[in-house]
Phi, psi and omega in degrees: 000142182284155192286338172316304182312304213282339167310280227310326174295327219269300184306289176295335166325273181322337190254322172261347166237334175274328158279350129301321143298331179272331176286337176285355204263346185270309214293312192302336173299298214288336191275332176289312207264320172309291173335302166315293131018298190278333187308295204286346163284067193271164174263115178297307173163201218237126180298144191278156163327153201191127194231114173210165169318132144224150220262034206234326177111336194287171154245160178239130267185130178315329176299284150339352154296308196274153211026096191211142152276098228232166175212067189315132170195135203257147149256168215241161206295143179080349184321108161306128163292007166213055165266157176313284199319341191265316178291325162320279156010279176286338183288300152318330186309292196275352165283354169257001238290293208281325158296338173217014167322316205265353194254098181343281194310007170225143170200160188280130197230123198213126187229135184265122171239117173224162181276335214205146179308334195274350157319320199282273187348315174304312205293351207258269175316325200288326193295318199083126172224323200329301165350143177262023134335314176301326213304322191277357190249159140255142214207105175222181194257184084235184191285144119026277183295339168289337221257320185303333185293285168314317194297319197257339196261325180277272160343285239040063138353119211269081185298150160237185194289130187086003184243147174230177184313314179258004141233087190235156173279012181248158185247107200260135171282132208216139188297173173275008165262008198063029225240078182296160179233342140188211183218193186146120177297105163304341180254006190267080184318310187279343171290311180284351129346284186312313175318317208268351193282299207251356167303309179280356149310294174293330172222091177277176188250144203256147200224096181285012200276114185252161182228115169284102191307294180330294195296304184321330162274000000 
């Protein structure tokens, strides 16, 4: 057999078995790691009905919400703008900056207790939110005893010893069915790891690409 032959044997070997085999050998990862992934999305609990402050003066509403993918998290009374949990924030923000700036169905809900929108407003201008980093966060309010109500009765929130509803480090993700799915320590490199992981499970990304069926055929 010619040396020609045995390339021409060695190329179709590699075209009908090693390259198939190594792609089905990636695609079974990326579907074991989507898997893994969904695995880890249990339903915690529900986001609640929601009556809330904006620093506008406006209220914000469940209604206002809905199909929505959210990412919720509380601060605690008094809450400095340049407390770590605040800077943190801002931190996660811009590590989403380029992915969800553009997307309607999301949004970051960072809930405050205060009795009234003009309580919200100072801590709100303080934060600086202007940047369109921002565009996607809210920053709204309620009485003290609602948001402890929500955190633990709804969230259920995985408080641990020394953490309270409104002050902890999580952050809980919530479906476009008001449905939580899971929870992750904001002070956690690898949980927001974990975040960036299961966000696009939950919101996959859209394929603005349109097709003329007519033309197409």
């Amino acid at each position: 057999m010619s040396k020609n032959n045995n390339w021409s044997l060695i190329g179709l070997f590699f075209l009908l078995v090693v390259l198939p085999a190594g792609s089905w050998f990636f695609m079974q990862r990326g579907a074991d790691f989507r898997m893994k992934a969904l695995g880890e999305l249990d339903e915690l609990g529900q986001f609640p009905a929601v009556s809330l402050f904006l620093p506008d003066g406006d209220t914000l509403t469940s209604e206002d919400l809905s199909n929505k993918v959210l990412m919720v998290n509380f601060f605690p009374e008094n809450v400095s703008p340049e407390a770590p949990e605040v800077r943190q924030m801002k931190w996660i923000q811009s590590q989403f900056l380029e992915r969800l700036l553009n997307r309607e169905e999301f949004r970051f809900l960072s809930l405050v207790p205060v009795d009234s929108a003009a309580q919200l407003a100072p801590l709100v201008r303080a934060m600086d939110l202007s940047d369109k980093q921002f565009r996607r966060w809210i920053v709204a309010g309620a009485p003290a005893d609602n948001l402890k109500k929500w955190a633990t009765g709804y969230l259920h929130l995985p408080l641990k010893a020394g953490q309270t509803p409104l002050h902890n480090p999580y952050i809980a993700i919530v479906d476009m069915e008001g449905k939580v799915r899971h929870f992750y320590d904001m002070m956690n490199t690898e949980e927001v790891g974990k975040l960036m992981v299961h966000l696009p499970i939950l919101m996959p990304e859209k394929d603005d690409r349109k097709v003329d069926i007519k033309t197409a055929q």
